[in-house]
N, CA and C of each residue as an Amber inpcrd file, in Angstrom:
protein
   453
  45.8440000 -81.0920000  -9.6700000  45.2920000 -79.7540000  -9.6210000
  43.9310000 -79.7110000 -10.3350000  43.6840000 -80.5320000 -11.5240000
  42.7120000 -79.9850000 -12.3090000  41.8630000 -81.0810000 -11.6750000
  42.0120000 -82.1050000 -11.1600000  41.1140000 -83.2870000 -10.4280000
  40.3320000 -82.0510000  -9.1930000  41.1190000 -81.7720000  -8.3240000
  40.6820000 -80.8250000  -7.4840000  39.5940000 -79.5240000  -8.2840000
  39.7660000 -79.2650000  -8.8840000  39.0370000 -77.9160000  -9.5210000
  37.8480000 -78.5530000 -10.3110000  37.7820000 -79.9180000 -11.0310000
  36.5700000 -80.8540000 -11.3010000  35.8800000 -81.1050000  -9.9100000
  36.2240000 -81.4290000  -8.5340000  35.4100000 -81.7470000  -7.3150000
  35.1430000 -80.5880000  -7.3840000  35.6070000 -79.4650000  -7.4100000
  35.0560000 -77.9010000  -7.0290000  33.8440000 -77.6150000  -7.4800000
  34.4460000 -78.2560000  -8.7770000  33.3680000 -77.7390000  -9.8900000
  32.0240000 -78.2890000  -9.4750000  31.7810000 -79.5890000  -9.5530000
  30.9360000 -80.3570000  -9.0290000  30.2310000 -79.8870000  -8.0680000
  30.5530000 -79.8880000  -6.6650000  29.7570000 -79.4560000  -5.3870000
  29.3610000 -78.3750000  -5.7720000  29.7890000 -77.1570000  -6.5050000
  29.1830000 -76.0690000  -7.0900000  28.0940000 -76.2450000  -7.9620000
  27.8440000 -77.1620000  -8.9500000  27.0630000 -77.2030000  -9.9190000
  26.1660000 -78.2090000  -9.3650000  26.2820000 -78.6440000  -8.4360000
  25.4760000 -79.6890000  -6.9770000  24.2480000 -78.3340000  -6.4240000
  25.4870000 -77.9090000  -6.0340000  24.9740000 -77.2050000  -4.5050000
  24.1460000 -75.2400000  -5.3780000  24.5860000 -75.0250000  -6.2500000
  24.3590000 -73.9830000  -6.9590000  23.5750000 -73.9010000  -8.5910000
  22.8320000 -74.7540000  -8.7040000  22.4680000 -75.1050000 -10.4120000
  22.1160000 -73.9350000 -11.0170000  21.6250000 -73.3730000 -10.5060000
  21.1650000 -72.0900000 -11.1860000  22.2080000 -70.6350000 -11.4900000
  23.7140000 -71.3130000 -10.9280000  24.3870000 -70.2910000 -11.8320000
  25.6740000 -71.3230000 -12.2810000  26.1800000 -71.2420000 -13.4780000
  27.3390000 -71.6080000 -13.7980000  28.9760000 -70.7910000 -14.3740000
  30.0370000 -71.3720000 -13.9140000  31.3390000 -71.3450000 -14.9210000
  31.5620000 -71.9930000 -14.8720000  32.1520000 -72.0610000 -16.2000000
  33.0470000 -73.1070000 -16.9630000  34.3460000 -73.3020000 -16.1320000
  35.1110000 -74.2580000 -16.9440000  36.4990000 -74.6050000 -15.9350000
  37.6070000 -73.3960000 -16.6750000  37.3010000 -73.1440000 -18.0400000
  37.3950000 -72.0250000 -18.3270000  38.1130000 -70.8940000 -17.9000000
  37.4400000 -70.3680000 -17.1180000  36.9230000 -69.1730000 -16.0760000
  37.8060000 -69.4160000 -14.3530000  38.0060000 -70.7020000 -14.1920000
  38.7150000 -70.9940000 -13.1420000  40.2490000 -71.2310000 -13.8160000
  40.5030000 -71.7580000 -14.7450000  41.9510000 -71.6600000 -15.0860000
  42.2820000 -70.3160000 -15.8530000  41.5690000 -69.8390000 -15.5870000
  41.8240000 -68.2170000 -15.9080000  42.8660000 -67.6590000 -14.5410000
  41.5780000 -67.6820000 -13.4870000  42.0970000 -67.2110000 -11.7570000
  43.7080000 -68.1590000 -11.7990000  43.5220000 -69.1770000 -12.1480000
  44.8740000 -70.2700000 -11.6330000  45.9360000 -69.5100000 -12.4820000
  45.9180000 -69.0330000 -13.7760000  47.0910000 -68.4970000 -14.5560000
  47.2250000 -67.2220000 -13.9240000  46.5370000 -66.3810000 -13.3240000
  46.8400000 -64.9190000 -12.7080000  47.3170000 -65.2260000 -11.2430000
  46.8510000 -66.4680000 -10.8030000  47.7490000 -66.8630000  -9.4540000
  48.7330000 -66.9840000  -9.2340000  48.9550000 -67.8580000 -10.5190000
  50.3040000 -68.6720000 -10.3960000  51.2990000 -67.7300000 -11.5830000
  50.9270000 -66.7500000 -11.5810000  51.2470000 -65.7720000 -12.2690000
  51.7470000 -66.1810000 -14.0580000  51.2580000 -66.6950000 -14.7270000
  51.3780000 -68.0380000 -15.7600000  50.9430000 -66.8350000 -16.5890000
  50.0500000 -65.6790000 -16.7970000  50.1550000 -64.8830000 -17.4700000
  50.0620000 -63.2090000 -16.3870000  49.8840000 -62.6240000 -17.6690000
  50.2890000 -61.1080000 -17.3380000  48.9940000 -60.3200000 -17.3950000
  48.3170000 -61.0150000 -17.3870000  46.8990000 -60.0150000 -16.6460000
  46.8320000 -59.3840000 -15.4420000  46.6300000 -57.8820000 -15.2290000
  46.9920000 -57.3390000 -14.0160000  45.4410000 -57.3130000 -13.3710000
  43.9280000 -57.5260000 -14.5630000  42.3530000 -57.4810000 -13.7820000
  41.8080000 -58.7840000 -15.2220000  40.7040000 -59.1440000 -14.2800000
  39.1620000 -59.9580000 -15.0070000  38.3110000 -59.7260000 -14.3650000
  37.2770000 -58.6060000 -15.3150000  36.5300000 -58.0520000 -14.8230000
  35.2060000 -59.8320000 -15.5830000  34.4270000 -59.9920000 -14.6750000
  33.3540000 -61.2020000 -15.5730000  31.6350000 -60.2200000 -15.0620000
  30.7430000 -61.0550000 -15.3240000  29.6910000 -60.5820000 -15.2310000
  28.7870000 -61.7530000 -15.6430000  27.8730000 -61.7640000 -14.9690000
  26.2470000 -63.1960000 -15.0830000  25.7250000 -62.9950000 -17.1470000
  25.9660000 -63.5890000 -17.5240000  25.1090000 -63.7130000 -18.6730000
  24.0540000 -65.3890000 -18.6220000  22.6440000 -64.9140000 -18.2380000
  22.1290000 -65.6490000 -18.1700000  22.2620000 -66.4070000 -16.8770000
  22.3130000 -67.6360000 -17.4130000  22.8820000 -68.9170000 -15.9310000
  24.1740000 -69.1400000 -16.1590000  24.9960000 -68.1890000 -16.3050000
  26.3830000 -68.2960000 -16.5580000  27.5010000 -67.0690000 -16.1420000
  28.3480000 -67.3160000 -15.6020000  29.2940000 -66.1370000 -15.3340000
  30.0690000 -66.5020000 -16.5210000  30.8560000 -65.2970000 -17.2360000
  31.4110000 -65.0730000 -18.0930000  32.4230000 -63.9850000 -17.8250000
  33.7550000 -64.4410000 -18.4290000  35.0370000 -63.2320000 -19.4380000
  34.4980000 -62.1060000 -19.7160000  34.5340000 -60.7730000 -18.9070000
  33.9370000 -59.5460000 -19.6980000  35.0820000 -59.1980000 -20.4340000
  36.0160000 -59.0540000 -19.4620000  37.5840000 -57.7140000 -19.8250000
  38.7830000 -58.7370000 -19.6070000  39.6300000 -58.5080000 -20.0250000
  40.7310000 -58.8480000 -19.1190000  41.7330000 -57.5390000 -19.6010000
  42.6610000 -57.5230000 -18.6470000  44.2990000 -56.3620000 -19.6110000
  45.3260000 -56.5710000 -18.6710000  46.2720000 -56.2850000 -19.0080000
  47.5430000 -56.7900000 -18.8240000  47.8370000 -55.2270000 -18.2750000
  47.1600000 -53.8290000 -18.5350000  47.0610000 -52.6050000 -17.8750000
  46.9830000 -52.2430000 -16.4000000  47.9320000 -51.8740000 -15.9970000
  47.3420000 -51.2990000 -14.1720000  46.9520000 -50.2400000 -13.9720000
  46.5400000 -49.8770000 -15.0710000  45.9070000 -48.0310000 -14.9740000
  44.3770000 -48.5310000 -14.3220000  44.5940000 -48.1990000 -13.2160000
  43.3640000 -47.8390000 -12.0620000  41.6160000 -47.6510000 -12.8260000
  42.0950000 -46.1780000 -13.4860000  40.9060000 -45.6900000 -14.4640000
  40.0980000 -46.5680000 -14.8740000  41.0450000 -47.5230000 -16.0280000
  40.6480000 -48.0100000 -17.1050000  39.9760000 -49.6430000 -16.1080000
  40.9580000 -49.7710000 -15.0970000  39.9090000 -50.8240000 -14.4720000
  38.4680000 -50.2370000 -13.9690000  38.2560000 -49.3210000 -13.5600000
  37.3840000 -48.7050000 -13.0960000  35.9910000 -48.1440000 -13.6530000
  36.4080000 -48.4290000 -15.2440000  35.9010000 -48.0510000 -16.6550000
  35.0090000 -49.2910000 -16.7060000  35.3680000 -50.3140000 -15.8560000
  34.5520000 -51.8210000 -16.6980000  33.3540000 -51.8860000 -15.5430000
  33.6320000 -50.9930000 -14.8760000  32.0090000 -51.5330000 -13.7300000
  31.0630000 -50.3140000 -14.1420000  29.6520000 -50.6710000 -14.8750000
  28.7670000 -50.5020000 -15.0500000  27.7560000 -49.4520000 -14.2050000
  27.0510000 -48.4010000 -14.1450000  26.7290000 -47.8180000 -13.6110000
  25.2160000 -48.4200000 -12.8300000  24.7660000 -49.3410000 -13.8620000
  23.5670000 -49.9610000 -13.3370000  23.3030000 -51.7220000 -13.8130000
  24.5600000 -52.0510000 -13.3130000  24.7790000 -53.5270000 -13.2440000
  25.5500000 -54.0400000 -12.1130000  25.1280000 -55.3380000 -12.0200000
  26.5740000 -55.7150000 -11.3560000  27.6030000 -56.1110000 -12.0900000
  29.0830000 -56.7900000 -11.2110000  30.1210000 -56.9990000 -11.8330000
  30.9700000 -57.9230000 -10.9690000  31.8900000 -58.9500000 -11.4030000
  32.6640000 -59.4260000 -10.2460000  34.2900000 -58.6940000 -10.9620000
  35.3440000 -58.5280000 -10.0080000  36.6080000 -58.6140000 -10.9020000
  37.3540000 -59.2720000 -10.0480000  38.3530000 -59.3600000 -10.4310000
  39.8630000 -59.8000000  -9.2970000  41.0330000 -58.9890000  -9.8890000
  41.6460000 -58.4720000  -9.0630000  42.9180000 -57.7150000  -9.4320000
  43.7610000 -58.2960000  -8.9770000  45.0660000 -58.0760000  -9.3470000
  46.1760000 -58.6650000  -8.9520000  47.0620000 -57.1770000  -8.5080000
  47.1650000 -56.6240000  -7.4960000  47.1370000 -55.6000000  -6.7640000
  48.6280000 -55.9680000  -6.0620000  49.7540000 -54.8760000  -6.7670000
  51.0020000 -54.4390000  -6.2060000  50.8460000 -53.6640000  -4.9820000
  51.3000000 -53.6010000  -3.6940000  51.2560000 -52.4950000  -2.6750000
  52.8400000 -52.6140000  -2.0490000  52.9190000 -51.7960000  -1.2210000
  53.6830000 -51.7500000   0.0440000  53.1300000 -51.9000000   1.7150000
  53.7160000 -52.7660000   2.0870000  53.0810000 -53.0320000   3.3520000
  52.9590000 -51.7900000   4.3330000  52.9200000 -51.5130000   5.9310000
  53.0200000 -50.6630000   6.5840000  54.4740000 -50.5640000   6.9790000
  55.2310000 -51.6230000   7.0100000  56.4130000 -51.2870000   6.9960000
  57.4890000 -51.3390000   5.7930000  57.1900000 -51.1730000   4.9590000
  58.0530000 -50.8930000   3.5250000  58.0600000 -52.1630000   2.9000000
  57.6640000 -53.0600000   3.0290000  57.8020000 -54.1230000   2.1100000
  56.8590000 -54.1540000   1.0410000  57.3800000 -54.6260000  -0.0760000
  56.8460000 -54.8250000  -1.3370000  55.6640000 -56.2810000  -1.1450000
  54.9100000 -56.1140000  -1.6830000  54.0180000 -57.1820000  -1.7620000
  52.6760000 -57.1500000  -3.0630000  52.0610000 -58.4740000  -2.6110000
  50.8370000 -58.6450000  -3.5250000  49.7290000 -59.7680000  -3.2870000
  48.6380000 -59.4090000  -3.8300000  47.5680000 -59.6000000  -3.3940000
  46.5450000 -59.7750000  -4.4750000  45.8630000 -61.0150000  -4.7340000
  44.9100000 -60.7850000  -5.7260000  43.2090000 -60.6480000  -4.4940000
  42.6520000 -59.7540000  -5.5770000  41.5120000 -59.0230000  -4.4370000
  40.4500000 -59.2920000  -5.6590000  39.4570000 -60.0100000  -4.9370000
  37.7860000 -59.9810000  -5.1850000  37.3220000 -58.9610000  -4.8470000
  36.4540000 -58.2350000  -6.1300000  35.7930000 -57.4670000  -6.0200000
  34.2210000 -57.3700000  -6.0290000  33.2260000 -57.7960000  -5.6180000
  31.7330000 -57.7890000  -6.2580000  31.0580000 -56.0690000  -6.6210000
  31.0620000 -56.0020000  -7.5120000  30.6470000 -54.4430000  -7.6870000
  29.1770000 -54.6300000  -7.9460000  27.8330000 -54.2910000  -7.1040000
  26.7140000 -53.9580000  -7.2130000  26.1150000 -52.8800000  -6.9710000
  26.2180000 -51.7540000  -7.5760000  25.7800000 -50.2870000  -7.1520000
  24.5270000 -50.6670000  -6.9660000  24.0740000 -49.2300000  -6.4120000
  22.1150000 -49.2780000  -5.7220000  21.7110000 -48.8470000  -6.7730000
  21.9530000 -48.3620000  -8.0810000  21.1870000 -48.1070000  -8.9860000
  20.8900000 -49.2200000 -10.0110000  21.6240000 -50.6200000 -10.0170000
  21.3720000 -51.6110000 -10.5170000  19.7090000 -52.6490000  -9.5410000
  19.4620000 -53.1870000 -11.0660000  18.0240000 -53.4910000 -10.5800000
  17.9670000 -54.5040000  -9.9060000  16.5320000 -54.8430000  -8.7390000
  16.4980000 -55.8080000  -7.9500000  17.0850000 -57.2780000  -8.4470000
  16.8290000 -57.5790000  -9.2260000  17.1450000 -58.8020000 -10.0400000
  18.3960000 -58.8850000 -10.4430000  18.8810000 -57.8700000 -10.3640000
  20.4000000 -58.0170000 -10.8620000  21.3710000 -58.5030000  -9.6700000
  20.6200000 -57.2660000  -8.8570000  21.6360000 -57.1420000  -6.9470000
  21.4880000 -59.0700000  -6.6010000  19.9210000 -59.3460000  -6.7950000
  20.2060000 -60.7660000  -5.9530000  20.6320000 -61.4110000  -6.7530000
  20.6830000 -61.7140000  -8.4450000  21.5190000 -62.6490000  -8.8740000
  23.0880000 -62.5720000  -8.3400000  23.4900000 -61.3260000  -8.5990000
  25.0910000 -61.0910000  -8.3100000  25.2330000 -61.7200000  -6.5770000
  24.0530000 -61.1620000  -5.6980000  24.1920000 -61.8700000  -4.4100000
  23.8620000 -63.2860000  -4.0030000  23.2410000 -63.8600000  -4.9060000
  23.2290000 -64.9390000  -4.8470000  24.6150000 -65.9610000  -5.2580000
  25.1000000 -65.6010000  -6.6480000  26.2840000 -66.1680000  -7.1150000
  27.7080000 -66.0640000  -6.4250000  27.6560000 -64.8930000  -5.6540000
  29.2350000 -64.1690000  -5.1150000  30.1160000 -65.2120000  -4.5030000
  28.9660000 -65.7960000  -3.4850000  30.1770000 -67.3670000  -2.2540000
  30.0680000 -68.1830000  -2.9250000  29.5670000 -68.5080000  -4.3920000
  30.2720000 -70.2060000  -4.9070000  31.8120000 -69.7180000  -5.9270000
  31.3940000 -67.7980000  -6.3220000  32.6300000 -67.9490000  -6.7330000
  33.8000000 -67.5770000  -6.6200000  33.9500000 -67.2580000  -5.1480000
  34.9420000 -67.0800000  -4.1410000  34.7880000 -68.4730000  -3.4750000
  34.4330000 -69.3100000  -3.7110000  34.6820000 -70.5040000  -2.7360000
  35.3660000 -70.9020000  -3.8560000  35.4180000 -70.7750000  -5.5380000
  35.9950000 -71.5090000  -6.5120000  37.4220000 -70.6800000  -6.8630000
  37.5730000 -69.5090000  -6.2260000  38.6960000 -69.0160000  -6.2780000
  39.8510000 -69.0930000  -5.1890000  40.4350000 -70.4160000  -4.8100000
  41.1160000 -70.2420000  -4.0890000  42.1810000 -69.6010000  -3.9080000
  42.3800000 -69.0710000  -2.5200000  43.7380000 -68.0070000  -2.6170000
  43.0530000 -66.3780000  -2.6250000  42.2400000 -65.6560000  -2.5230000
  41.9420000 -64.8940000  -2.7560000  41.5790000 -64.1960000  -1.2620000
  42.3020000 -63.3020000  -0.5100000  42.6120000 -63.1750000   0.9530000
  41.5810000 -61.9130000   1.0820000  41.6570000 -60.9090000  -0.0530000
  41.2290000 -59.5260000  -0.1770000  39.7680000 -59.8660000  -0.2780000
  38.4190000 -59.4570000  -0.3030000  37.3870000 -59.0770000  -0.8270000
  36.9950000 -58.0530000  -0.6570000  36.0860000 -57.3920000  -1.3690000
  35.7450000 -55.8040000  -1.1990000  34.4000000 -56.2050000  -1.9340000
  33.1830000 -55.5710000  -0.9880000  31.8040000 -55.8130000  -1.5220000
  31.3210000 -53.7430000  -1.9020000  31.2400000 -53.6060000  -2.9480000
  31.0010000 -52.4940000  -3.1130000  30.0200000 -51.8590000  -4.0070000
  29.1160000 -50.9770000  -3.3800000  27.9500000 -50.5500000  -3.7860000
  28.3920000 -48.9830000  -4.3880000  29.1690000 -48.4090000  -4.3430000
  29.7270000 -47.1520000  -5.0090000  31.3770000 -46.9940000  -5.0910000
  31.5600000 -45.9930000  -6.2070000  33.0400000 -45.9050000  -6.2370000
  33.6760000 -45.9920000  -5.1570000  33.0640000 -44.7100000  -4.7790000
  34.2150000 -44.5060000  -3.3230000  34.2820000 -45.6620000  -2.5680000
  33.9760000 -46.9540000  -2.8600000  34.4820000 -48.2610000  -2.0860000
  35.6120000 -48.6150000  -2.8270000  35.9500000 -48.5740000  -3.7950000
  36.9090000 -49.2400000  -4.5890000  37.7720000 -48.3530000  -5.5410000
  38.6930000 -47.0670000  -4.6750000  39.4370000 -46.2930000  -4.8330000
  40.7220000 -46.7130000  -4.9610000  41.0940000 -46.7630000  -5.2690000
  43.0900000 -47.1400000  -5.2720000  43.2530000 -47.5640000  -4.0450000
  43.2510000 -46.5520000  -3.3550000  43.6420000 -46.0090000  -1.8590000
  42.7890000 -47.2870000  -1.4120000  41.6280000 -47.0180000  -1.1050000
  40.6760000 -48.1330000  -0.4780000  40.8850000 -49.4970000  -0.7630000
  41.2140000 -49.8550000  -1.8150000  41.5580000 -51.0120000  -1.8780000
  43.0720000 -51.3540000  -1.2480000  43.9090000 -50.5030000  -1.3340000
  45.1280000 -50.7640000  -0.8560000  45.3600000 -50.5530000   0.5170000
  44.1050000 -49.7370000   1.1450000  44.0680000 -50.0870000   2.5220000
  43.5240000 -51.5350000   2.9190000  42.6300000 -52.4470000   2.2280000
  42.4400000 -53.3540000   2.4730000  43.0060000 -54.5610000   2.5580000
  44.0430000 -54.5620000   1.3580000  45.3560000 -55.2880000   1.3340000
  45.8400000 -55.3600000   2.7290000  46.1450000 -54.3090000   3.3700000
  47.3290000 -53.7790000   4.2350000  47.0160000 -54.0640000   5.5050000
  45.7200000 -54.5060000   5.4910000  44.6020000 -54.6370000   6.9000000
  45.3550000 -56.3850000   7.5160000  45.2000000 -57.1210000   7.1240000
  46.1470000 -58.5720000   7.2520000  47.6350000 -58.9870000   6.6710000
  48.6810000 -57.9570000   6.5910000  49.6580000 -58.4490000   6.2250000
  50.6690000 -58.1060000   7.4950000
């Protein structure tokens, strides 16, 4: 597993030099996958040439996830998102989020757009994405319609 996530790492830090995470940051995603801990969001964010740990919580209060995206920044998160299917089944879903509102500055939008596909290509397993430029993209509801769109 961790041989695999070193090649990852690699072709990323190959193919992408100008932004980095640590392995860090990927056995983070692997413990919320493999459900190894009880984090229900990781919200991260670019510091520098580096993505970084902003938040994490073990909380599913909606709000308080909703509290960590910035009014004039970007943001990446992943949730680990309980739903019900269309026909009553229980399920789950961890969902990429890129949060770049239009009031965040040019430099910010293309770093965050520049970085987004090496680190969804380093998150394997991640079925959901949601690219969102205002709340109303990333509502409860909205996201849990997105879940619901491939199951």
């Amino acid at each position: 597993m961790y041989a695999y996530l070193l090649i990852n790492l690699t072709f990323f830090i190959r193919k992408h030099r100008k932004y980095l995470f640590f392995v860090a940051v990927i056995e983070q995603f692997n413990d919320v996958k493999l459900k190894k801990t009880k984090f229900k969001y990781i919200i991260y964010k670019i510091e520098g040439p580096e993505i970084v740990t902003e938040k994490t919580s073990e909380s599913g209060d909606w709000n308080e996830f909703l509290g960590g995206f910035p009014d004039d920044d970007g943001r990446y998160a992943l949730y680990d998102m309980d739903y019900e299917t269309n026909d009553g089944r229980r399920s789950n879903k961890l969902v990429f989020i890129s949060w770049v509102p239009d009031t965040a500055k040019v430099k910010a939008k293309m770093t965050y757009a520049g970085s987004k596909e090496a680190l969804i290509r380093a998150f394997v397993g991640v079925t959901t994405k949601i690219n969102a430029t205002d709340m109303s993209e990333i509502t409860e509801e909205a996201v849990m319609d997105a879940c619901k769109k491939f199951t």
